[in-house]
N, C-alpha and C positions, 0 to 999 in steps of 0.2 A: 838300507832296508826301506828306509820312507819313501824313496826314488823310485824306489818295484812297486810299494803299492798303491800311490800315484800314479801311476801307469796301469794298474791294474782298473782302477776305475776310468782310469782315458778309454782303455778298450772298451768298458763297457757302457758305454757313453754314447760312443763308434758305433757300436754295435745297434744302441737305439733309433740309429741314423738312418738303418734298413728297414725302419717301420713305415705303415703306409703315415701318408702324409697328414691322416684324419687321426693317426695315434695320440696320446698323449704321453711327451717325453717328461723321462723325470726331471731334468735339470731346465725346463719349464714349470716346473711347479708353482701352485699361487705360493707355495710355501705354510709353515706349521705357524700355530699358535704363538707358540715360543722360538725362537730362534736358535740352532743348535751346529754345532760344529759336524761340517760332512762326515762322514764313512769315508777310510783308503780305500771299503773294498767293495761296499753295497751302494747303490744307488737308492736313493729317498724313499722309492715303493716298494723295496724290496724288504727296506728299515719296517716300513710298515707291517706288513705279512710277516715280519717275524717277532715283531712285538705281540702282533694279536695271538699268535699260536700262542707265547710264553707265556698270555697272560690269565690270571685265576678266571675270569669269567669263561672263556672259552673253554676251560678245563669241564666248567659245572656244566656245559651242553650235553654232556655223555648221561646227564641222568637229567633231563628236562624232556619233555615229553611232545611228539610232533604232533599225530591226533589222537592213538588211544593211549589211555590214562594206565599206568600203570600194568602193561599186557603182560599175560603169562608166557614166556617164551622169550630166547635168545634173538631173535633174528628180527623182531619189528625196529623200525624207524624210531631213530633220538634223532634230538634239536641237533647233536653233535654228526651224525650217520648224515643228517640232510646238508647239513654243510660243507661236508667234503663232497659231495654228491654233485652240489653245487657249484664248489670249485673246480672240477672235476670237467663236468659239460661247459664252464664258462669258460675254462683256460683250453678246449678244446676247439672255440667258436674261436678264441680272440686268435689261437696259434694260426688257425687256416684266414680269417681275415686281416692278416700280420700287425693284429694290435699289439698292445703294452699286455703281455700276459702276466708282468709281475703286478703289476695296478689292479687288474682282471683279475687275480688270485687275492691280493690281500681285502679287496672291497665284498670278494665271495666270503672270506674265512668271518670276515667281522660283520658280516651282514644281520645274523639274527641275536649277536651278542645281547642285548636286550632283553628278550626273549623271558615273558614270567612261567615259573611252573604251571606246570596241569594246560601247556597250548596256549590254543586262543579262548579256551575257557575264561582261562587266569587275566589274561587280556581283556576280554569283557566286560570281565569283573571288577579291575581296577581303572576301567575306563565309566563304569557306572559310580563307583563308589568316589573317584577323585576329582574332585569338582573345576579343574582346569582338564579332565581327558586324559585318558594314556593310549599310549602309541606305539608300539614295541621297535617301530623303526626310529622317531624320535631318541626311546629311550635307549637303543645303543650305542648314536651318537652322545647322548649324556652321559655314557659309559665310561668310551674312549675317551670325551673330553675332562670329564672330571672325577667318576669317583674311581677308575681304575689306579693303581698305582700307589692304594696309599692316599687318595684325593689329590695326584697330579695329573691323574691322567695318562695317557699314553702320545699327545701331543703328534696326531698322525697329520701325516699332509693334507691340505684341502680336495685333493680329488679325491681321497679316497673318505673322506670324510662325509665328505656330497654323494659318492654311491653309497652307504652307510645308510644315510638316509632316504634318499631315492629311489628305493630297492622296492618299496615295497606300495601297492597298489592302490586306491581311493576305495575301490571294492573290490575284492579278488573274485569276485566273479564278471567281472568286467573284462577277462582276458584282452589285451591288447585292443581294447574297445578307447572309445572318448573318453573314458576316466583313468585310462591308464596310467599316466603320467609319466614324466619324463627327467631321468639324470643327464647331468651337464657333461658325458663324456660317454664315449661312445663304447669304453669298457665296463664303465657303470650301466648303461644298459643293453650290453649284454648279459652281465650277474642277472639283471631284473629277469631277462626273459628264460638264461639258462635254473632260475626258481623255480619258474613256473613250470617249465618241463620237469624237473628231478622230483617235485612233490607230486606232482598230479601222474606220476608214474608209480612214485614208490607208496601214496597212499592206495593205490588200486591194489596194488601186491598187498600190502595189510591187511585191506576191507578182506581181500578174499582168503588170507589167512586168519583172518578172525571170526570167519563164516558173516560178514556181516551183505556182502553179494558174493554173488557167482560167475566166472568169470565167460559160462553164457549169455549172464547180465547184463555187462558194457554192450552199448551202443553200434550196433552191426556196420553201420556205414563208417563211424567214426573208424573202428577197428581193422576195418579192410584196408584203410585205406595207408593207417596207419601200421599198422603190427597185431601180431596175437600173442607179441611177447611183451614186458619190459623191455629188452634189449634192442629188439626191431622198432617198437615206438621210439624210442631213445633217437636211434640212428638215422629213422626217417625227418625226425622233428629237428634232430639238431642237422644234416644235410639240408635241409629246406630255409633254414636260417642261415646258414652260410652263401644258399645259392641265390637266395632272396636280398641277402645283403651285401653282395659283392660289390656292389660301386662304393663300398668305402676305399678299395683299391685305386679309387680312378678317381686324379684329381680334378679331372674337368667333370663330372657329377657333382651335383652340390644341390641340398644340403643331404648328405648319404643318411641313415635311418638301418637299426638292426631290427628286423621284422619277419615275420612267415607270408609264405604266397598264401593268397587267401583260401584256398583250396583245404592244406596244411591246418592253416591257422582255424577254419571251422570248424574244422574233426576235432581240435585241441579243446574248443570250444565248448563242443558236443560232450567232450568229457568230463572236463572239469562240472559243466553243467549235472553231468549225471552223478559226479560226486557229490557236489553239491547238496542234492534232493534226498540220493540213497545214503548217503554214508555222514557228511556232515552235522548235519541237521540230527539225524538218527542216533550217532555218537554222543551228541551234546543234550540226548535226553535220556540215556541211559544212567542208571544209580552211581556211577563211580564218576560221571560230571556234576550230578547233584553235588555226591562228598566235595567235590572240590572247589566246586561255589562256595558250599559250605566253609571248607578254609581259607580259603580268602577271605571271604569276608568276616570269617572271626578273626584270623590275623589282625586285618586292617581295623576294624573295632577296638582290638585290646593293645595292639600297640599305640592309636591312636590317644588312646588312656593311657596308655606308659610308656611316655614315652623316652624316661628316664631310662629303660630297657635295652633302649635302641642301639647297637652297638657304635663306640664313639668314630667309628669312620666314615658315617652316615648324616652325623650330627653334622660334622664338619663341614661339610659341602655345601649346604643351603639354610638360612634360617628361616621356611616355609616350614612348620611341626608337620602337616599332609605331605609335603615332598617327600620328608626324608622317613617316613615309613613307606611310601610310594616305591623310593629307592633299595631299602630293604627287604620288601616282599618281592618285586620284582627280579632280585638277586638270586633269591631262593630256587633251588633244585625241588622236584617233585618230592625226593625223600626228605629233605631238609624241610620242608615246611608241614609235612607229616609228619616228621619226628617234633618239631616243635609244640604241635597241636598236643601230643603226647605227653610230651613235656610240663607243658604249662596245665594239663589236666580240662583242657577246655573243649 
C-alpha cells in the first residue's frame, strides 16, 4: 500500500513537469513555517486549498457582506459568493496559461479570509480606530498563520502565503495603475487581477438590483467594448488576459507579466471608476453603513474595557490588549456582531 501511494504523488509531481516553465512547482516550495511530513497523495498546494476550505473562517464568508449591508434578497453578493467567483476566473486564466492551478485556487480561496463584517466599512473602521492600521489583506495572512486552528494556524506554504497577502491593491481604484502592486508568483497575480474582474462585475449586477443605477448607467464606450452582459464582460476581460499574457508560455520572453491590453484594461478602468463615484461612495453613506460604523466602533470601545470578555483563543495569540480585540471583531460575521450588539444591550 505505501509503494502505490508513493507513486501516486511521483505522478503527480510528473505531471507538474508539463507546466510552463514561469509556473510554480510544488516540490520547489520555499516551504511552511513548521516543518511537516509530505502527503502519499497531495502535493504541498493542494494541502493548502484544502485546509483553507475546512477551515472556520472561510465557513463565516457565507454571512460577511461584500458591498451592501445586510440586502433584502437571496441572490446578492457574500464575502463567500466572491470568492469562488474568484477562484473560479483565476483557475480559468492559470489553466489556459498552464500555471500551477492548484497554488491559483488555494491563494484565491484564502484571499479575503480576513475580511471584517459590514465590508470595507468594517475595514475602515478598524483601521481608524487601531492605532498600528488594519488591512484585511495583512489580516488573513494573520489568520492562516496564527489564530486559525485553535492558535496554530493553518502553517500554509510560503507562496501561497505571499498571494494571501499580495492580493490585494494600495488603492483599489488604481486598477492595474503604478500603485498596483505586485505578488512574488505569477499565480499570485493572477488571483489579484482575476479580483478585480469577479467584483467589479458582480457589484454592477447588485448596484442594479438594488436600484442603486441603471444598467443604462454604465459607461457607453466602457460597455461596447466590453459586454452588456456579466458574462460577456467576464469572457472578454478574462480572453484579453490570457492573450495579453501569453509569453509566460515562452521561455525566451523575460520577465512575463499577467496583464490586459490596454484597450481592455481602460474600459475595466472606466468602470470600476464609475463604480467607484455611483455606487461606492453612495452605499457608504447610506443608514445601514452608519449602523455599522456604529458597531464597530461600539464593539471596539467595550471590548477594549473588557477585555476579560474576549474569548480565550484570542487572548492567546498576542499580548497587544488592541490586537486581540482587533482579532475578534475582525472575525465577526455581519450577524454575529449584530447579535452581539443585542446582546450586550448596547
Amino acid at each position: 500500500m505505501a509503494s502505490r501511494l508513493n507513486n501516486i504523488r511521483q505522478v503527480l509531481e510528473e505531471r507538474e513537469e508539463w507546466l510552463s516553465p514561469f509556473a510554480s512547482k510544488s516540490k520547489f516550495t520555499r516551504g511552511r513555517m513548521r516543518l511537516e511530513k509530505p502527503s502519499p497523495v497531495r502535493l504541498e498546494f493542494q494541502r493548502d486549498r484544502d485546509r483553507i476550505i475546512h477551515c472556520n473562517s472561510f465557513r463565516r464568508l457565507k454571512h460577511k457582506t461584500q458591498v451592501f449591508i445586510a440586502p433584502i434578497g437571496d441572490h446578492y453578493v457574500t464575502r463567500l459568493t466572491h470568492t469562488l467567483e474568484v477562484s473560479q476566473i483565476a483557475r480559468t486564466i492559470s489553466r489556459a496559461l498552464n500555471l500551477n492551478e492548484d497554488l491559483t485556487e488555494a491563494i484565491s480561496l484564502g484571499h479575503d479570509l480576513g475580511h471584517t463584517p459590514f465590508g470595507h466599512i468594517g475595514e475602515e473602521v478598524l483601521n481608524e480606530l487601531y492605532p498600528d492600521g488594519f488591512h484585511h489583506n495583512e489580516q488573513s495572512l494573520r489568520l492562516v498563520d496564527y489564530l486559525e486552528n485553535n492558535g496554530k494556524g493553518l502553517n500554509l506554504t510560503w507562496e501561497v502565503r505571499d498571494g494571501i497577502l499580495n492580493h490585494s491593491k494600495t488603492r483599489v481604484i488604481e486598477i492595474m495603475g503604478d500603485n498596483w502592486g505586485k505578488a512574488n508568483t505569477l499565480e499570485g497575480e493572477v488571483c489579484k487581477i482575476a479580483d478585480a474582474v469577479a467584483y467589479i462585475n458582480h457589484d454592477i449586477d447588485d448596484a442594479i438590483r438594488a436600484k442603486v443605477i441603471t444598467e443604462e448607467e454604465l459607461p457607453r464606450e466602457a460597455i461596447s467594448l466590453l459586454g452588456h452582459s456579466r458574462s460577456e464582460r467576464i469572457n472578454t476581460m478574462v480572453c484579453d488576459i490570457i492573450d495579453s499574457s501569453w509569453n509566460v508560455k515562452d521561455e525566451s520572453l523575460s520577465p512575463p507579466s499577467i496583464q490586459m491590453g490596454a484597450g481592455i484594461r481602460e474600459a475595466t478602468r472606466a468602470l470600476h471608476e464609475f463604480l467607484y463615484q455611483q455606487v461606492y461612495t453612495v452605499s457608504s453613506t447610506q443608514p445601514d453603513a452608519e449602523n455599522a460604523r456604529r458597531i464597530i466602533r461600539t464593539l471596539y470601545q467595550f471590548f477594549d474595557s473588557h477585555r476579560k470578555l474576549l474569548p480565550p483563543e484570542y487572548l492567546a495569540v498576542t499580548n497587544n490588549p488592541e490586537h486581540q480585540v482587533v482579532d475578534y471583531i475582525a472575525s465577526m460575521t455581519d450577524h454575529y456582531a449584530q447579535r452581539i450588539i443585542q446582546e450586550l444591550g448596547l
